[in-house]
matplotlib code that plots the C-alpha trace (Angstrom):
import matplotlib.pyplot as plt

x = [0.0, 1.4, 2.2, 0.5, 3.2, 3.6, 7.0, 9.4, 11.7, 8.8, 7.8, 11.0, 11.5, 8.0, 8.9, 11.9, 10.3, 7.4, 9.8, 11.6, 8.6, 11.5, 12.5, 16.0, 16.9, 15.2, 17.5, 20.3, 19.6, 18.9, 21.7, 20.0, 18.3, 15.8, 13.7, 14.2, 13.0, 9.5, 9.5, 9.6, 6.6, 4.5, 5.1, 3.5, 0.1, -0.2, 0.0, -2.5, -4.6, -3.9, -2.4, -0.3, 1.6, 0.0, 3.0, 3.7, 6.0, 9.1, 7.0, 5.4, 2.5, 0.8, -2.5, -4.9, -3.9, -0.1, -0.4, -1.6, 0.8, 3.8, 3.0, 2.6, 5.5, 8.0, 6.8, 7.2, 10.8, 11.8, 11.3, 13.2, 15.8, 16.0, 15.8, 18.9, 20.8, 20.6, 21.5, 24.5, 25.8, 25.2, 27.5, 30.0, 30.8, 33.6, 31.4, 30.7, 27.1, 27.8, 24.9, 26.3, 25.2, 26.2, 28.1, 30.0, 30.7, 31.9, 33.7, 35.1, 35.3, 35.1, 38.9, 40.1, 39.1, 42.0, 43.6, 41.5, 41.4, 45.6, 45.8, 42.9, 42.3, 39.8, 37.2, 35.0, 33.1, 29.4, 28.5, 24.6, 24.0, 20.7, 18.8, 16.6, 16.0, 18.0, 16.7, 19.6, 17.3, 15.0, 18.1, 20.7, 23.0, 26.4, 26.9, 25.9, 27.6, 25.0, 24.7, 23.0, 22.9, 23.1, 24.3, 20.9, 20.1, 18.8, 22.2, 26.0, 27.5, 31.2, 32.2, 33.5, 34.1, 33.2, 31.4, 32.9, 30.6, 32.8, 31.7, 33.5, 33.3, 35.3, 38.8, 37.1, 34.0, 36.8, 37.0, 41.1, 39.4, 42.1, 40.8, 39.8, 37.0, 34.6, 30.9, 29.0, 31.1, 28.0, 25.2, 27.0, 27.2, 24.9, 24.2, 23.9, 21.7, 21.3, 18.3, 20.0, 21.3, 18.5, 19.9, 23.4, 23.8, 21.4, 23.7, 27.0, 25.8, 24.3, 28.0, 29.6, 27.6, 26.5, 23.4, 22.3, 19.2, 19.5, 17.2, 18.2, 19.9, 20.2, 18.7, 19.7, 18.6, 21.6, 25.4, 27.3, 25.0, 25.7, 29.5, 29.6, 27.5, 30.3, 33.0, 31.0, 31.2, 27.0, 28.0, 29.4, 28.3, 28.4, 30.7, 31.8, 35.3, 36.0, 34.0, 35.4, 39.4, 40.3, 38.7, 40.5, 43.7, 43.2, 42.6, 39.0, 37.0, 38.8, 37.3, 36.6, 35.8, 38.0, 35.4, 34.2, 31.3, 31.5, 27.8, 26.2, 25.6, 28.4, 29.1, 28.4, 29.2, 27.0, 26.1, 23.0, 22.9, 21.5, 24.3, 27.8, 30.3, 32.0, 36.2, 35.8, 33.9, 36.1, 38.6, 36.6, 35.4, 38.8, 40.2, 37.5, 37.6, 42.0, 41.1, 39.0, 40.7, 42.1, 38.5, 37.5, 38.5]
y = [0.0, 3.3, 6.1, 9.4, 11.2, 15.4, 16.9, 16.1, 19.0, 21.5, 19.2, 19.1, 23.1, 23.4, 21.6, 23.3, 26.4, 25.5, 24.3, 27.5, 30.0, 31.7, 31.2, 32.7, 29.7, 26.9, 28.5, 27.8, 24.4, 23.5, 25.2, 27.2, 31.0, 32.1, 32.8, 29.2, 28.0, 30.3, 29.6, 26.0, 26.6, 28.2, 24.8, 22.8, 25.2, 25.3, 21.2, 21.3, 23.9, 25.5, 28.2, 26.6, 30.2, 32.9, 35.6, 38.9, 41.2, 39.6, 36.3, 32.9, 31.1, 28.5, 28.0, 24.8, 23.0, 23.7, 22.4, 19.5, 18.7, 19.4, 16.7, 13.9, 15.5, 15.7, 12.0, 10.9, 12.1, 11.3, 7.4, 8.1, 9.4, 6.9, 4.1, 5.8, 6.4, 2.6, 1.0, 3.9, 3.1, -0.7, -0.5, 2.0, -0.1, 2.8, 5.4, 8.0, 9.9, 13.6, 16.1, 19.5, 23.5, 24.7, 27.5, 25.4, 22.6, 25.4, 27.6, 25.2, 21.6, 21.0, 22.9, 20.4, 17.3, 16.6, 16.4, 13.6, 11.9, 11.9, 9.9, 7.8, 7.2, 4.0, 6.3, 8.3, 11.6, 12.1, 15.4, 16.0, 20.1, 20.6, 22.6, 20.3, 18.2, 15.4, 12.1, 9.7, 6.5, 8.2, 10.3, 7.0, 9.2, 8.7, 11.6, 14.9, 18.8, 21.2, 24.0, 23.8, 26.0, 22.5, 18.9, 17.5, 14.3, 12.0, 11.9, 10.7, 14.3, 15.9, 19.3, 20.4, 24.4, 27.6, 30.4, 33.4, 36.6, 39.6, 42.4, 42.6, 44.7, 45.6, 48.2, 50.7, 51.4, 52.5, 55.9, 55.9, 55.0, 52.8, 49.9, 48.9, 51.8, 51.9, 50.2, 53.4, 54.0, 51.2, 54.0, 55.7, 52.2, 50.1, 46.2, 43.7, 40.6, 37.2, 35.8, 32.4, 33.8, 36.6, 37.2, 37.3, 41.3, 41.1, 39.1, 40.6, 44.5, 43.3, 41.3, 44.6, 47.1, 49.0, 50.9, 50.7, 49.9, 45.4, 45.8, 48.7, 47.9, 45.5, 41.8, 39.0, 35.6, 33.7, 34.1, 33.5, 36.5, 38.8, 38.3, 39.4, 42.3, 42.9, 42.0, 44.6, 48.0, 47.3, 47.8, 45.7, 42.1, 39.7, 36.2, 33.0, 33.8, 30.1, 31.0, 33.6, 33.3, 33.0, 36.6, 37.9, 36.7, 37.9, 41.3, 41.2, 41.6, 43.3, 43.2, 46.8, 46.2, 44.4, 42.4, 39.0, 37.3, 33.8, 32.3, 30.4, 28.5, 25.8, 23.2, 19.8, 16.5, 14.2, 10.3, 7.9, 6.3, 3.5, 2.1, 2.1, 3.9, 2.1, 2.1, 4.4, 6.9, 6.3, 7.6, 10.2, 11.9, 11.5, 13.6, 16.6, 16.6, 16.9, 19.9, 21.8, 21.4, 25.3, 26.4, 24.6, 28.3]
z = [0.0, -1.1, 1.7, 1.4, 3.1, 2.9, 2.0, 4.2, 4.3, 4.7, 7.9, 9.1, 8.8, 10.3, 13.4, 14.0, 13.7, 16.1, 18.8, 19.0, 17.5, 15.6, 12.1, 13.1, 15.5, 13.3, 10.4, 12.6, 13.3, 10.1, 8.9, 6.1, 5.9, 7.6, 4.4, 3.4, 6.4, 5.9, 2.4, 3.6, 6.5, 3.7, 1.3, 4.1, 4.6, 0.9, 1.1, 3.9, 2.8, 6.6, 8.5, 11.2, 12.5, 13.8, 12.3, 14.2, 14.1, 16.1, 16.9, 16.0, 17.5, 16.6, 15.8, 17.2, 14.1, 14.1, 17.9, 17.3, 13.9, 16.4, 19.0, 16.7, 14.1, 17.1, 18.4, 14.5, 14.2, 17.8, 16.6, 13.5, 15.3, 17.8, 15.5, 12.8, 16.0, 17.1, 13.6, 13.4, 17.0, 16.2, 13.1, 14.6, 18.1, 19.0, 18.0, 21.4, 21.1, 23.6, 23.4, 24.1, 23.4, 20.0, 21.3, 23.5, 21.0, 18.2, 20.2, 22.5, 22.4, 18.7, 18.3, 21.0, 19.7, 17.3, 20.4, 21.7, 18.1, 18.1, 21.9, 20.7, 16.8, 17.4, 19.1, 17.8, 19.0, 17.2, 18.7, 18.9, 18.8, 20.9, 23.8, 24.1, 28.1, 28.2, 27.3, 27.0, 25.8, 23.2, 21.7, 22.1, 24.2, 26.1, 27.7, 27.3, 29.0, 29.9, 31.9, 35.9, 38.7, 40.5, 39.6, 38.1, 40.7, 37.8, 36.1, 37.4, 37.2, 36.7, 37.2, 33.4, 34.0, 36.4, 33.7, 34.2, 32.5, 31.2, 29.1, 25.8, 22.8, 19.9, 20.2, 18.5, 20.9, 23.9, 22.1, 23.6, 26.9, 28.5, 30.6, 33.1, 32.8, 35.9, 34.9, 34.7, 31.4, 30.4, 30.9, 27.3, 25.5, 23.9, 25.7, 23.6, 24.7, 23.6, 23.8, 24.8, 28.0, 29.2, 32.5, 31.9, 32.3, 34.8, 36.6, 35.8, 36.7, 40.1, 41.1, 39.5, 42.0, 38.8, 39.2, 35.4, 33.4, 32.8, 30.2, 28.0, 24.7, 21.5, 21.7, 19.0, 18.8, 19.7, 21.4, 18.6, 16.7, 20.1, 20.0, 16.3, 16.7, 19.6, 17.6, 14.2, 17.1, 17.6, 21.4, 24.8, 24.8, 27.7, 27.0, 28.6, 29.7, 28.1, 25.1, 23.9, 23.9, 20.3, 20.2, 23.0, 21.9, 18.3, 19.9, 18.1, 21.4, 24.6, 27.5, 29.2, 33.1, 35.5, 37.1, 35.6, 37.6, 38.6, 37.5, 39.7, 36.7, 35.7, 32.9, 33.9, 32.5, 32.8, 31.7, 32.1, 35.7, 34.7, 32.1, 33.7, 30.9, 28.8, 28.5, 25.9, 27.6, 30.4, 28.3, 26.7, 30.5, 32.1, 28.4, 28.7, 32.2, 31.9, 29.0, 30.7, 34.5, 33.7, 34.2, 37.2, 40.1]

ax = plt.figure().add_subplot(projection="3d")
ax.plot(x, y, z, "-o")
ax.set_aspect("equal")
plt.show()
């Protein structure tokens, strides 16, 4: 019997979109543009003859009927996911599955692993991008690094790294100033926000002492977007004192104010309590946990 199935790539574009309601983070994701990604979302409601967004300004929402296609689309792929990710791990014995933060896996652990590849060539390191809760059965997962004010009590949990928060911005926004300027210079400069990390200022300006306005300033969609408005003179972003070193060294991005705030929030590595890991995860934690030991103050 012959399948009546929709277009894939629309559904798939659509269920990105309607898990973050923006067609900016579903672009990145999918690594495409954001007008494909509408263009995509507008194939499927021509398919189905229904509007599935309602489309503001700045937003998405969805309608009863895009509700209701998310549920069962997101169950639909999480099967097809899980089922790939057991015939790829069942072919590939020496194959590690780690779920980690995009930012974090670009700007971070992805330019350390030929480190790990060199002491240990038979392993190998499938890194699953995502925000998503953990779920180490569905997603076929060996370990995964997120971020936790606390050690989360379902998992076996490492500390990885402190986060530091710093204000940074490009050379050219100083003006001459020399730093370390004091944090009212702020009240004269533009803060740039990620939408990833909404309380980050907030955070840094209350350990700072700085009587200014949290909310005032620029917002983008993601990190990586905030540090290159930083990095383009847009105004002062907040980074990851880990995060953001390349820049720092290149002389890109300086940072302006002495103080960096130690988050509450830290990275944690964490695996399944259930399945004890294997050698080669042994191997695997003891390396990230060596690399990022420098962080751990």
């Amino acid at each position: 019997m012959r399948r009546t199935l929709p277009p894939l790539n629309p559904l798939r574009s659509f269920e990105a979109a309607a898990r973050h309601e923006r067609y900016t983070a579903a672009a990145e994701e999918l690594n495409v543009t954001q007008v494909a990604v509408s263009r995509q979302v507008r194939v499927l409601e021509d398919y189905l003859e229904i509007t599935l967004f309602e489309r503001g300004v700045r937003s998405l929402r969805l309608t009863d009927a895009g509700r209701m296609l998310l549920q069962d689309v997101s169950q639909a792929f999480d099967l097809i996911e899980s089922a790939v990710a057991n015939i790829n791990r069942r072919s590939r014995r020496n194959a590690l599955s780690v779920q980690v933060y995009t930012a974090f896996a670009q700007r971070w652990l992805i330019p350390r692993l030929p480190r790990f590849r060199k002491l240990h060539p038979h392993i190998e390191v499938d890194l699953r991008v995502s925000d998503q809760p953990l779920n180490f059965e569905r997603h076929n997962l060996d370990a995964a690094i997120v971020s936790a004010i606390s050690p989360p009590d379902e998992f076996d949990c490492h500390l990885l790294a402190d986060r530091y928060l710093m204000p940074v911005c490009a050379p050219s926004l100083l003006k001459g100033g020399t730093p370390p300027l004091k944090p009212d210079a702020l009240k004269k400069m533009t803060l740039l926000h990620s939408l990833a990390r909404t309380d980050s200022w907030r955070e840094w300006l209350h350990g700072a002492g700085a009587d200014i306005n949290a909310k005032q300033g620029s917002r983008l969609e993601t990190s990586s977007l905030t540090l290159g408005a930083a990095v383009a003179g847009m105004g002062v972003a907040i980074g990851i004192r880990m995060l953001i070193e390349d820049e720092l060294a290149s002389g890109t991005l300086v940072v302006p104010f002495a103080y960096a705030h130690r988050s509450p929030r830290k990275y944690y590595l964490v695996v399944p309590r259930a399945h004890p890991p294997s050698s080669d995860m042994r191997k695997f934690m003891e390396w990230v946990l060596d690399e990022a030991a420098p962080y751990r103050v």
